[in-house]
SERO-4910 file (N, C-alpha, C, O; in steps of 0.05 Angstrom, whole numbers):
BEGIN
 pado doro    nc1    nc2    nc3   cac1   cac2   cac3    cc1    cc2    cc3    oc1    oc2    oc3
  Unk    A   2119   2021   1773   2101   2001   1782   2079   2014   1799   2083   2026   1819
  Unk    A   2049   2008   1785   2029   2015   1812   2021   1997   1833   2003   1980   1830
  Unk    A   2034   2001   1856   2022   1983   1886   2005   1992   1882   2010   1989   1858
  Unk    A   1984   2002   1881   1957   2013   1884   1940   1987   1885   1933   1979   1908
  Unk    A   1932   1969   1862   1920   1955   1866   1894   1960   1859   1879   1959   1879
  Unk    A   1882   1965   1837   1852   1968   1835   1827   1955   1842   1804   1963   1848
  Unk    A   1840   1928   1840   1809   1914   1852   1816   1906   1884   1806   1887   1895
  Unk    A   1834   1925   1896   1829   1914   1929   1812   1920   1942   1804   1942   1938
  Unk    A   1804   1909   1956   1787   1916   1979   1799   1926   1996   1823   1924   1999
  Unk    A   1778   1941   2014   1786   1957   2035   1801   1935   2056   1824   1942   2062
  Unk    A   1792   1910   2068   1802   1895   2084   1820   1889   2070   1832   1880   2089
  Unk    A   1842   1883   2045   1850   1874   2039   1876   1894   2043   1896   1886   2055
  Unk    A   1875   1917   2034   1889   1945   2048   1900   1945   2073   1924   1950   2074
  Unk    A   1892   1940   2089   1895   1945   2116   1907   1917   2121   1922   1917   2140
  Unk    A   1904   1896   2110   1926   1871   2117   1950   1870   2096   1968   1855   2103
  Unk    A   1953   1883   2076   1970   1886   2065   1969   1880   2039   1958   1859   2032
  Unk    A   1980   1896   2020   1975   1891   1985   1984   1861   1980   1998   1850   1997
  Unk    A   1978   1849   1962   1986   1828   1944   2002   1843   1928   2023   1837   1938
  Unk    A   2010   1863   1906   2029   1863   1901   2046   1876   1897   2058   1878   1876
  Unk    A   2051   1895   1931   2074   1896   1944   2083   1872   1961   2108   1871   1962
  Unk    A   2071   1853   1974   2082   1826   1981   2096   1812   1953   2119   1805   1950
  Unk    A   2081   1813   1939   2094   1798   1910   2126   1810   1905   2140   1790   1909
  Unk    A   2141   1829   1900   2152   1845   1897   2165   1849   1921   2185   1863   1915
  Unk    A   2165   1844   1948   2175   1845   1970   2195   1810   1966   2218   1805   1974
  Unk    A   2177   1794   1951   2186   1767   1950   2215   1764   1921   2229   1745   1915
  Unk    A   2214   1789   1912   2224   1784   1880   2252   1796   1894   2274   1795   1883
  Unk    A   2247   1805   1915   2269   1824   1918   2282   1813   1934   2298   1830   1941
  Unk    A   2288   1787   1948   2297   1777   1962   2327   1764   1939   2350   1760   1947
  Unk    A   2318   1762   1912   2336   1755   1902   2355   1776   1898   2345   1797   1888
  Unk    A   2392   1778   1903   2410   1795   1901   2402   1819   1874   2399   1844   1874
  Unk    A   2401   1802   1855   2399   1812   1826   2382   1819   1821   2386   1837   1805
  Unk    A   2353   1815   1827   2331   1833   1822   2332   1851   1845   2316   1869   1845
  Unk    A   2352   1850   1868   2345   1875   1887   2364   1894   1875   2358   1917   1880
  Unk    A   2385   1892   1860   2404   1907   1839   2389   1925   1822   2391   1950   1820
  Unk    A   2374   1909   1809   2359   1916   1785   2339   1940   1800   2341   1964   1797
  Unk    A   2325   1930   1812   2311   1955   1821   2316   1981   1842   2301   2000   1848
  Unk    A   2340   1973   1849   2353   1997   1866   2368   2013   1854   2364   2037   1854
  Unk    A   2391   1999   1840   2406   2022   1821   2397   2038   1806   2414   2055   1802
  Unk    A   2368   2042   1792   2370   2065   1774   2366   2081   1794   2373   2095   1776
  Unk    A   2361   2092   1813   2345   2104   1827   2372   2112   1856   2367   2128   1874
  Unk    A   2396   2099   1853   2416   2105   1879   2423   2131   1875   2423   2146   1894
  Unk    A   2432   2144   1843   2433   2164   1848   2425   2194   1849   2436   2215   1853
  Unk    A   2405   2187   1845   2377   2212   1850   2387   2228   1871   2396   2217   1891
  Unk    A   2389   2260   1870   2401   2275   1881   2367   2305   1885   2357   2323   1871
  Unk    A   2363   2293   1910   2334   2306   1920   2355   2344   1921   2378   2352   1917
  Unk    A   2324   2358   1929   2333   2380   1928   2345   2394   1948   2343   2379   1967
  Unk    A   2358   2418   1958   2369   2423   1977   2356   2430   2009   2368   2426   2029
  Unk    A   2324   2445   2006   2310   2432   2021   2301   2412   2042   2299   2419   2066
  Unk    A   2295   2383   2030   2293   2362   2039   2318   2349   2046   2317   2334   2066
  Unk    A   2346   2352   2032   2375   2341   2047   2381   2359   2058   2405   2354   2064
  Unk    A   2373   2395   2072   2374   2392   2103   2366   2384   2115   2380   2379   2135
  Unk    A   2330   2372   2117   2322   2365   2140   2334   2336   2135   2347   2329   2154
  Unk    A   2334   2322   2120   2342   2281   2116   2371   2287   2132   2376   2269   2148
  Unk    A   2386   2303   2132   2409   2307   2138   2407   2306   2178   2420   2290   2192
  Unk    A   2391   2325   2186   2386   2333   2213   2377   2299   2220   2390   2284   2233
  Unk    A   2349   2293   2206   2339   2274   2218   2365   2257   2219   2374   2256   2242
  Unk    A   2380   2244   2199   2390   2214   2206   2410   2241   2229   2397   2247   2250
  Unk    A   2426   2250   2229   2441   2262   2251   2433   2255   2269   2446   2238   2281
  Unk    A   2413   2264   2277   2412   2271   2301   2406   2240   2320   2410   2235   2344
  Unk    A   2391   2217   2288   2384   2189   2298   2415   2175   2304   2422   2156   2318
  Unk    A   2425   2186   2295   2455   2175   2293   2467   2180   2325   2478   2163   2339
  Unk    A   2462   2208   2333   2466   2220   2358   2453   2211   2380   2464   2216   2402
  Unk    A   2434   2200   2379   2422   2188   2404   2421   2158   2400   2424   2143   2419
  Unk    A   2415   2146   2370   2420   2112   2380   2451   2095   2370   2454   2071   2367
  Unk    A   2471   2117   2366   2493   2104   2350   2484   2101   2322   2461   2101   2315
  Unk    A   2509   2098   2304   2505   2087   2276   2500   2065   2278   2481   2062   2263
  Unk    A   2506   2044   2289   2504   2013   2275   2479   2006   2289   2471   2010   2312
  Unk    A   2466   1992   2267   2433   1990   2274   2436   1963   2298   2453   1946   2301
  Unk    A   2407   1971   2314   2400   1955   2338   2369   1957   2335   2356   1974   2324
  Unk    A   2362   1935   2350   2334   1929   2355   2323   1954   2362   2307   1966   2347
  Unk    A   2331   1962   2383   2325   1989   2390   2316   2010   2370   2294   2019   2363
  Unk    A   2350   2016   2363   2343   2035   2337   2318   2036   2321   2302   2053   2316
  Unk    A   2322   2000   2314   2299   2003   2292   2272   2010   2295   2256   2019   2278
  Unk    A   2267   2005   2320   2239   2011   2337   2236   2039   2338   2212   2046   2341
  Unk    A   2256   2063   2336   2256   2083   2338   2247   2091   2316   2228   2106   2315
  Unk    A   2265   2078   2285   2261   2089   2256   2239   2076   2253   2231   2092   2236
  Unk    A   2222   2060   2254   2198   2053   2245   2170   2065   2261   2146   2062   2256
  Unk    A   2187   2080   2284   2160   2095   2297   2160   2121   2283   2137   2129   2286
  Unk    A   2174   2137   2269   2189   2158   2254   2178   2151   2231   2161   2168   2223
  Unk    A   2183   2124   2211   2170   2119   2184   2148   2117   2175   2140   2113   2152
  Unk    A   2133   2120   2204   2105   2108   2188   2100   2147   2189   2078   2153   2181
  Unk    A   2110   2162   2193   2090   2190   2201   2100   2208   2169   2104   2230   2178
  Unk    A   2103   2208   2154   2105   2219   2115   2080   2207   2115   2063   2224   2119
  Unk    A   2067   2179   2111   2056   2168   2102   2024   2184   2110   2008   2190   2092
  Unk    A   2021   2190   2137   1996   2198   2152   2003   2227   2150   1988   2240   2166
  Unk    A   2024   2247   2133   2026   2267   2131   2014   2274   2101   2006   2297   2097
  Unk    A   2013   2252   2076   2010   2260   2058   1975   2256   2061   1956   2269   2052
  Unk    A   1977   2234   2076   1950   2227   2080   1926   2257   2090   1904   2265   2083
  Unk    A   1943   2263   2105   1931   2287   2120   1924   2317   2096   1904   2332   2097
  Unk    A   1946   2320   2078   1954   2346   2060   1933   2332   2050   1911   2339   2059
  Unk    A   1933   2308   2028   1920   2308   2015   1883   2309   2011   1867   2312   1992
  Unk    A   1883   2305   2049   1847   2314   2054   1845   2338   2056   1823   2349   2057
  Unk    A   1869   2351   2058   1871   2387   2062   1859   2396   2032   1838   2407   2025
  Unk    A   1882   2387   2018   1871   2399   1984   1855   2388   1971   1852   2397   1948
  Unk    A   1838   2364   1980   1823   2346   1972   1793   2369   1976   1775   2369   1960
  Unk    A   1792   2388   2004   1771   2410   2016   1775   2420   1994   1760   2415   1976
  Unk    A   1800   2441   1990   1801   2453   1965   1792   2455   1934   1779   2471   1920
  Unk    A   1803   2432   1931   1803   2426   1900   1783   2402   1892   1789   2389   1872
  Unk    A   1754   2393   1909   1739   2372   1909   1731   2377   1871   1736   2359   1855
  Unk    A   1724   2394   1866   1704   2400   1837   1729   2397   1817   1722   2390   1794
  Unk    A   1755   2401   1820   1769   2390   1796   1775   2360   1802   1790   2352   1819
  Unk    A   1756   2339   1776   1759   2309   1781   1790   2300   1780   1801   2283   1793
  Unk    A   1803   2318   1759   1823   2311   1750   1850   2306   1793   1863   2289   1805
  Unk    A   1845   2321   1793   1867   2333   1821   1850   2319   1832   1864   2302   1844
  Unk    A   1831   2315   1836   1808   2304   1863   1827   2268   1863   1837   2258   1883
  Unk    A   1826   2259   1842   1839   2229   1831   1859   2220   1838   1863   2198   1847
  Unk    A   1877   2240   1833   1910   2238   1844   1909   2243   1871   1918   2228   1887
  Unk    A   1897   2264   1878   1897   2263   1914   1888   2234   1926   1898   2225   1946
  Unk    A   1873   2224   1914   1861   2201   1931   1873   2174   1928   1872   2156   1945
  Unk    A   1884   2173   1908   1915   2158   1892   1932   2156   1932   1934   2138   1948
  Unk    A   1939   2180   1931   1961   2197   1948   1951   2180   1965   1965   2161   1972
  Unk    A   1918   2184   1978   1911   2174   2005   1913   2143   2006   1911   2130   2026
  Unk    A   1915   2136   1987   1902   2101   1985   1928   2097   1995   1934   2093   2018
  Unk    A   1948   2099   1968   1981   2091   1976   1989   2097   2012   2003   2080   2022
  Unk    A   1983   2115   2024   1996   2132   2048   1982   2107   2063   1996   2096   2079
  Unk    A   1949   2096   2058   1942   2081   2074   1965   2047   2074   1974   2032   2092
  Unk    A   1966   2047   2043   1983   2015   2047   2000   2026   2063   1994   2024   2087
  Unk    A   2018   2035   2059   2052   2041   2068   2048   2054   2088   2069   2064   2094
  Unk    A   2028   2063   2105   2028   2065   2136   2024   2041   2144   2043   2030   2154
  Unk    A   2004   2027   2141   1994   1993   2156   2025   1977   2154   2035   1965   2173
  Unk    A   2036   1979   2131   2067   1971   2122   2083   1978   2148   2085   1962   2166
  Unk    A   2093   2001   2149   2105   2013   2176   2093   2007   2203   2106   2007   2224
  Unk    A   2067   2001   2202   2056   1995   2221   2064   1961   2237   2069   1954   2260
  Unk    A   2062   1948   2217   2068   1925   2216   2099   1920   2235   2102   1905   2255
  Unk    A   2123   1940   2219   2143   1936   2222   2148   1948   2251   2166   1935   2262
  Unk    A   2137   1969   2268   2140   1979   2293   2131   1956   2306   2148   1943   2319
  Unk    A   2109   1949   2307   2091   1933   2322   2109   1907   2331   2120   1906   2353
  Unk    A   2111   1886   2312   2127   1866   2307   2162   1872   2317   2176   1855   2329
  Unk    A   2168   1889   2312   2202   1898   2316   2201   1908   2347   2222   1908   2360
  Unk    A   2179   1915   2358   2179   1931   2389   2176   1904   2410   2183   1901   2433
  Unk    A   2161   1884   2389   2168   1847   2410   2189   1841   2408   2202   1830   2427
  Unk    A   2198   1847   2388   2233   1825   2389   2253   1845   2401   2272   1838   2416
  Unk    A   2249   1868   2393   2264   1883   2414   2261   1878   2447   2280   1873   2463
  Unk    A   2236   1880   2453   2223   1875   2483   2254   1845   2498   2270   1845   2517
  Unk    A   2246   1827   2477   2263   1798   2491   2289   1807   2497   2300   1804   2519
  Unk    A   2307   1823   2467   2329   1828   2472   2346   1847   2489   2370   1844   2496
  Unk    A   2326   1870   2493   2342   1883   2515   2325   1907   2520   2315   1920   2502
  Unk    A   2322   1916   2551   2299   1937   2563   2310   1963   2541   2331   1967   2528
  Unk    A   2286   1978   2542   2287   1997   2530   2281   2016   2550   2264   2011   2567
  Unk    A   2294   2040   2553   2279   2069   2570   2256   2083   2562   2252   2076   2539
  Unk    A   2238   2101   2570   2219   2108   2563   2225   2131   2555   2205   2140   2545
  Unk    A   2245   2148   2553   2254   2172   2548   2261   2165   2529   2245   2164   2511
  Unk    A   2288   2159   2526   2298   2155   2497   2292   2135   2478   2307   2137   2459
  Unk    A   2273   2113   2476   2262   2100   2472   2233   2107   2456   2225   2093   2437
  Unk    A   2222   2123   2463   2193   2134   2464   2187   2157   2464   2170   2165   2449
  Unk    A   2200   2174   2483   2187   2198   2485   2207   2209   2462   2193   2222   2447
  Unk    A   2234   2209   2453   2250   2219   2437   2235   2219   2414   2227   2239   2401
  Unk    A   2228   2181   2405   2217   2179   2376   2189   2195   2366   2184   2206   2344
  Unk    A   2178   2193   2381   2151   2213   2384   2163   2250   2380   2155   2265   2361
  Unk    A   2177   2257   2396   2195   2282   2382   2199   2275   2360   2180   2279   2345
  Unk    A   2216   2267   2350   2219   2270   2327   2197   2263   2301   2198   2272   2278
  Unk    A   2179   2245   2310   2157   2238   2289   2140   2261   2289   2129   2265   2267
  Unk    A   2134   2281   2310   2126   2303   2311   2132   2320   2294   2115   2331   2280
  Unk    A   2162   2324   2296   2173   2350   2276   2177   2338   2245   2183   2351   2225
  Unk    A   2173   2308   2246   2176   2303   2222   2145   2311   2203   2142   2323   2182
  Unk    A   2122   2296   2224   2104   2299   2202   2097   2329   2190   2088   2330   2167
  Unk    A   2100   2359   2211   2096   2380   2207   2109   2393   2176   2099   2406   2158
  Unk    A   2135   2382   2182   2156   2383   2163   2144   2371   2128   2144   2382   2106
  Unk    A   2135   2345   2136   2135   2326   2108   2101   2345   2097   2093   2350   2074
  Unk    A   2086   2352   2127   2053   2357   2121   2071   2385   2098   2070   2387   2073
  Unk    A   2087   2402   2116   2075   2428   2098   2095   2434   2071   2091   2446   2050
  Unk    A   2120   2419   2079   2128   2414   2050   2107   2407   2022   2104   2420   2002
  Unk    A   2096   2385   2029   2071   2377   2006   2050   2398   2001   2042   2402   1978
  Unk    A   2042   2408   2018   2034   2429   2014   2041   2453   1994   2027   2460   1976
  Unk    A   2067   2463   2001   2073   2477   1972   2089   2469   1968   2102   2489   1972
  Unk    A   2108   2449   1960   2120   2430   1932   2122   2401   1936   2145   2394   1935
  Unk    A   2102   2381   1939   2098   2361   1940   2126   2346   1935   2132   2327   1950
  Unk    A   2140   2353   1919   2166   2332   1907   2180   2334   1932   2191   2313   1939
  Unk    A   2184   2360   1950   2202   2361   1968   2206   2344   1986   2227   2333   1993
  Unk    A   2168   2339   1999   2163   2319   2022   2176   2291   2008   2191   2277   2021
  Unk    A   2166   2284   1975   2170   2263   1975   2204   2249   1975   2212   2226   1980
  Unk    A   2218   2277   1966   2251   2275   1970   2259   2266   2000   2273   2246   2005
  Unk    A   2248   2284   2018   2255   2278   2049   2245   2249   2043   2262   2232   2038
  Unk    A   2226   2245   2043   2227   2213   2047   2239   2192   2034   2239   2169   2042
  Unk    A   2249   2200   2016   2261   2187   2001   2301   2178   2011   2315   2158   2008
  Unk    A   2305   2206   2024   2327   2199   2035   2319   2186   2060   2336   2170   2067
  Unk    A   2291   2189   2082   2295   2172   2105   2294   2145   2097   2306   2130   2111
  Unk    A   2283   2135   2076   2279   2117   2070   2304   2100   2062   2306   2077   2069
  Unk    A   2321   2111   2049   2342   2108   2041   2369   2095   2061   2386   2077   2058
  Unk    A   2363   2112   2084   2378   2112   2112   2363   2085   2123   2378   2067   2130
  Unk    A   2342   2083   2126   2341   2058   2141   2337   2030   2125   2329   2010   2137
  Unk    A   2343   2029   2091   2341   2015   2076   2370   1997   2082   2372   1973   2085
  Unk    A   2395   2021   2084   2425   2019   2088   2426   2009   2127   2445   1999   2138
  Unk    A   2407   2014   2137   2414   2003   2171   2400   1972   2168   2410   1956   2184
  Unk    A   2383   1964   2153   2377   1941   2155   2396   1919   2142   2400   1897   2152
  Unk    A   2406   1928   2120   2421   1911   2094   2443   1910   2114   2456   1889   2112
  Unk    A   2451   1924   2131   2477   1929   2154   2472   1905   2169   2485   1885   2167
  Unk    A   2455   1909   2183   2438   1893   2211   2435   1864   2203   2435   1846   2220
  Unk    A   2432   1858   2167   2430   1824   2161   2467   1812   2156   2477   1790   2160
  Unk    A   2479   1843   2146   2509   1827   2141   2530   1822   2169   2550   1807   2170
  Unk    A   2521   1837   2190   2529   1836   2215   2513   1817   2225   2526   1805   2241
  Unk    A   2493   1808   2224   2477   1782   2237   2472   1769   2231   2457   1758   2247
  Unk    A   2478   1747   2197   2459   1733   2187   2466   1712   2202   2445   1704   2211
  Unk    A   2483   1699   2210   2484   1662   2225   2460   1666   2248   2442   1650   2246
  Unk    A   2457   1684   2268   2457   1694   2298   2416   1701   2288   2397   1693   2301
  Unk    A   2416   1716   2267   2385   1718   2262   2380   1695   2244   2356   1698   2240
  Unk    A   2387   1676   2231   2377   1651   2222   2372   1630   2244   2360   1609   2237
  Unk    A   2379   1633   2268   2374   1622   2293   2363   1627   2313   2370   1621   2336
  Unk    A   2336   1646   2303   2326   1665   2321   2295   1665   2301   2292   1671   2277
  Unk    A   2275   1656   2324   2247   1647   2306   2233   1677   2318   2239   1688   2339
  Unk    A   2212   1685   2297   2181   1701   2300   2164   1689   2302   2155   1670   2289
  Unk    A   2156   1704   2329   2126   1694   2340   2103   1725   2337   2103   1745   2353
  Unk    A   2095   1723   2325   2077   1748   2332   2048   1746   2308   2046   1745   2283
  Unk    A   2028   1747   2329   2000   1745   2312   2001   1765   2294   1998   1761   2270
  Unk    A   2004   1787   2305   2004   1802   2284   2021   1812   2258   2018   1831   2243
  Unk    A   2039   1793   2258   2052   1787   2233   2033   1769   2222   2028   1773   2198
  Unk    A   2021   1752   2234   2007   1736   2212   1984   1745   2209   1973   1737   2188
  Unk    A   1970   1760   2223   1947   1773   2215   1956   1794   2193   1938   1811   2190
  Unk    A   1974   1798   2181   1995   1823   2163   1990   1798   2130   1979   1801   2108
  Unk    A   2005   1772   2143   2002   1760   2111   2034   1752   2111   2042   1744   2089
  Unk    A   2050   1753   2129   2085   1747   2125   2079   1728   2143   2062   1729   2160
  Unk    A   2100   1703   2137   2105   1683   2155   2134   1673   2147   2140   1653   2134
  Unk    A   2149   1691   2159   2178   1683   2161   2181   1665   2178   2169   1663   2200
  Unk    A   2206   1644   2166   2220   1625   2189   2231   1634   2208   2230   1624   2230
  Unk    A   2246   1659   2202   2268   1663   2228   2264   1694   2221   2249   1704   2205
  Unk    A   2280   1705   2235   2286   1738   2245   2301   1742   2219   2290   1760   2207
  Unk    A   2321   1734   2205   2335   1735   2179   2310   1743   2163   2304   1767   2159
  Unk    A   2292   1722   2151   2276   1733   2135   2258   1757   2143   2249   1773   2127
  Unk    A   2256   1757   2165   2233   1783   2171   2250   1809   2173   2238   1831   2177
  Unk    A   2275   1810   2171   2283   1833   2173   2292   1837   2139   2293   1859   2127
  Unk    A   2297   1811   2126   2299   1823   2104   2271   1835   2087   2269   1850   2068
  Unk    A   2259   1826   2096   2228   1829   2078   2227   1860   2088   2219   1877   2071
  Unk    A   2235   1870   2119   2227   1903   2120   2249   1912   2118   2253   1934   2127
  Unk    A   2267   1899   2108   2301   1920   2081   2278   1925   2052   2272   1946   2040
  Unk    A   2272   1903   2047   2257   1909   2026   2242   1928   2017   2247   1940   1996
  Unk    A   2213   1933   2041   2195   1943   2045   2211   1976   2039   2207   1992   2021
  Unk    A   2223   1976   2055   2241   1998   2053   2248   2012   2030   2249   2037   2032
  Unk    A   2255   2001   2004   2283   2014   1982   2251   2013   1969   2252   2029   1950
  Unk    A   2226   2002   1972   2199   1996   1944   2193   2032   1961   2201   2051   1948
  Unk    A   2184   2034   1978   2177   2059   1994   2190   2080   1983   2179   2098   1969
  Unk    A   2220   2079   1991   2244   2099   1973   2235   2100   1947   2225   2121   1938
  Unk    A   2235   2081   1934   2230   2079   1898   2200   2095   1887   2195   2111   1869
  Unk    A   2181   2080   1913   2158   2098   1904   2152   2131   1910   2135   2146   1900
  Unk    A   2170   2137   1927   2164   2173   1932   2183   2174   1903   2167   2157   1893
  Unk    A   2194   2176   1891   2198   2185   1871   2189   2180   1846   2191   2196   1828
  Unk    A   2175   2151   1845   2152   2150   1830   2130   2166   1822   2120   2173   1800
  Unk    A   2124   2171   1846   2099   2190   1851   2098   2218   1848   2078   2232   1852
  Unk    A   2123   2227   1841   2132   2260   1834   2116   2258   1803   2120   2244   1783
  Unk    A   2100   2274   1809   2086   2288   1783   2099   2310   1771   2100   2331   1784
  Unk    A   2111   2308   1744   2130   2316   1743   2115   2349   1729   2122   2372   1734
  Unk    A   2092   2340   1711   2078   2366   1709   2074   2387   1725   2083   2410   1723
  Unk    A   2056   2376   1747   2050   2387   1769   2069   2402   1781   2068   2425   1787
  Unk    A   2094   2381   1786   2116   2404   1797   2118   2430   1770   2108   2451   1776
  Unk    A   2123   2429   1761   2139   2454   1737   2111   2475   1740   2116   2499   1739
  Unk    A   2082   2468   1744   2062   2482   1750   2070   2494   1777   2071   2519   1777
  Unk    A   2076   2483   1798   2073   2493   1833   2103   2517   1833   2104   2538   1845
  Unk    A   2128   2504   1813   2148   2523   1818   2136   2541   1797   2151   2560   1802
  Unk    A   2121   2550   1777   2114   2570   1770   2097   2590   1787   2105   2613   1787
  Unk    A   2079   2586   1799   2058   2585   1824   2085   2604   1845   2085   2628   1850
  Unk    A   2100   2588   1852   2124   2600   1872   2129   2623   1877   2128   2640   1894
  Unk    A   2136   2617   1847   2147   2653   1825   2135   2679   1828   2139   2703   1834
  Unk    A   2115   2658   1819   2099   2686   1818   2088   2694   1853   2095   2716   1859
  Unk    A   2081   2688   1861   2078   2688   1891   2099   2700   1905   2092   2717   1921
  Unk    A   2135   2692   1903   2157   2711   1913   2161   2727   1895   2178   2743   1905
  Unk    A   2154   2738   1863   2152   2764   1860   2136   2786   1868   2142   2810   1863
  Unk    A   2117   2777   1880   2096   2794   1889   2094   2804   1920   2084   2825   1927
  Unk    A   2106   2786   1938   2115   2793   1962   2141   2808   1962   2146   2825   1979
  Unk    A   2161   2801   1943   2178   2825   1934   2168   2848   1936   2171   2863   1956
  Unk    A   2152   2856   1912   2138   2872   1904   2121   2896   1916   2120   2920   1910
  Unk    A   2107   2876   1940   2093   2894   1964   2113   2901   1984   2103   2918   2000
  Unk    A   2137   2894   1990   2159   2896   2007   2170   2922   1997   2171   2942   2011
  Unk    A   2182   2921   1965   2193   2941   1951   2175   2963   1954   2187   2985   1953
  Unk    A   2145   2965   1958   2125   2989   1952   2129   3002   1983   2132   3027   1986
  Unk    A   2129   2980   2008   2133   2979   2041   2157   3000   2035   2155   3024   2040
  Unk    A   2174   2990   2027   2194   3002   2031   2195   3031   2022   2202   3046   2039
  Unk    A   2190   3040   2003   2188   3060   1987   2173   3075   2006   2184   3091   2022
  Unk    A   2147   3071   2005   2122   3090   2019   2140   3096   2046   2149   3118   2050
  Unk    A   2145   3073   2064   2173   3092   2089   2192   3110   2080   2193   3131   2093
  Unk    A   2209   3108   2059   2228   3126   2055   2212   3150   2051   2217   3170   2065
  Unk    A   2191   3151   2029   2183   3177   2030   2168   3190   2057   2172   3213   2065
  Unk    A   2153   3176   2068   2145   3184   2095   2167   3194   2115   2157   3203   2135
  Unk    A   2192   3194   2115   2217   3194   2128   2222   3229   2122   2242   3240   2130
***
């Protein structure tokens, strides 16, 4: 599926696609959320990206508990929006690079458009989730804030230079964070649904976004949703050409630093 959206407008971007809302709405049903999650559950990213997806949920696990909370979630959505503003970032990097090939120039800007929906997306979801957190219970400024910012730090460095030389990797890491907080929300509605169907959203800037849920039930399911389309699309977006080009590129690149290492080495022994 392309979210992309060809005839949007720029304001239209920044409040949110029509049809990823469309598709945010399809998915509310059990069976179409089946249908589009299962081919894709068992995709097995590379070893790379499930160390770091591994560290990150760890260590999220280590400071806010497993079972998702308001809190939490304010943590993982200050954390989710930063892949998005990392591909955004690589892709103005090689965009300097590679301006005169139209072909690469196209897909990079593909890259930026998408990174723009699905940051404003994430954006949405911190913003909105950091009020209803606010009512339900104080938050610290340390672990609260200054932690999530650590880690959105080392994440984007991570997702920026992965893409950089093998694009699929970053999009794997995200694909498992995505994955992890797809499974803390679907958690958070089966442990809460009576308790959040009795619990209303107030926030302009949900409606300045384009969502107008009745209660906290629907708005958390709409960003479960948002969630597994995000997961589904980093793997969408693996160019699968491109990869088999960049691991050739690799190759040849660690035979050659071999190579000058092996000559390093030699020219010492005989100098010895």
């Amino acid at each position: 599926m392309d979210v992309l959206g060809a005839g949007t407008s720029s304001m239209e971007l920044i409040a949110g696609d029509k049809e990823l809302e469309a598709l945010n709405i399809q998915l509310n049903d059990p069976t179409q959320l089946a249908a589009y999650k299962g081919p894709l559950d068992t995709y097995r990213p590379h070893l790379l990206p499930r160390v770091f997806g591994s560290f990150l949920v760890f260590c999220g696990n280590l400071v806010y508990g497993r079972e998702p909370s308001y809190l939490k979630f304010r943590a993982v959505e200050i954390i989710a929006r930063v892949p998005y503003h990392s591909w955004s970032s690589a892709a103005f990097t090689l965009l300097t690079l590679f301006f005169s090939n139209e072909k690469k120039a196209l897909r990079l800007s593909n890259v930026a458009r998408y990174s723009r929906i699905a940051s404003d997306n994430e954006t949405m979801h911190v913003v909105v989730i950091s009020q209803l957190a606010r009512k339900e219970v104080k938050a610290g400024y340390v672990r609260h804030t200054l932690v999530p910012m650590l880690f959105a730090f080392f994440y984007f460095w991570a997702s920026y230079w992965m893409y950089l030389i093998r694009p699929r990797w970053s999009y794997e890491l995200n694909y498992l964070f995505e994955s992890h907080a797809f499974a803390q929300y679907d958690r958070f509605l089966e442990l809460h649904d009576e308790e959040l169907r009795h619990k209303a959203v107030e926030s302009d800037f949900l409606a300045w976004y384009g969502r107008t849920p009745i209660h906290q039930y629907d708005f958390f399911r709409s960003v479960r949703n948002d969630e597994i389309v995000h997961r589904n699309q980093s793997i969408h977006d693996i160019d699968e050409e491109a990869d088999l080009r960049r691991i050739r590129l690799l190759k040849r690149i660690a035979l050659f630093v071999v190579g000058v290492l092996l000559v390093l080495v030699a020219a010492a022994v005989l100098l010895v």
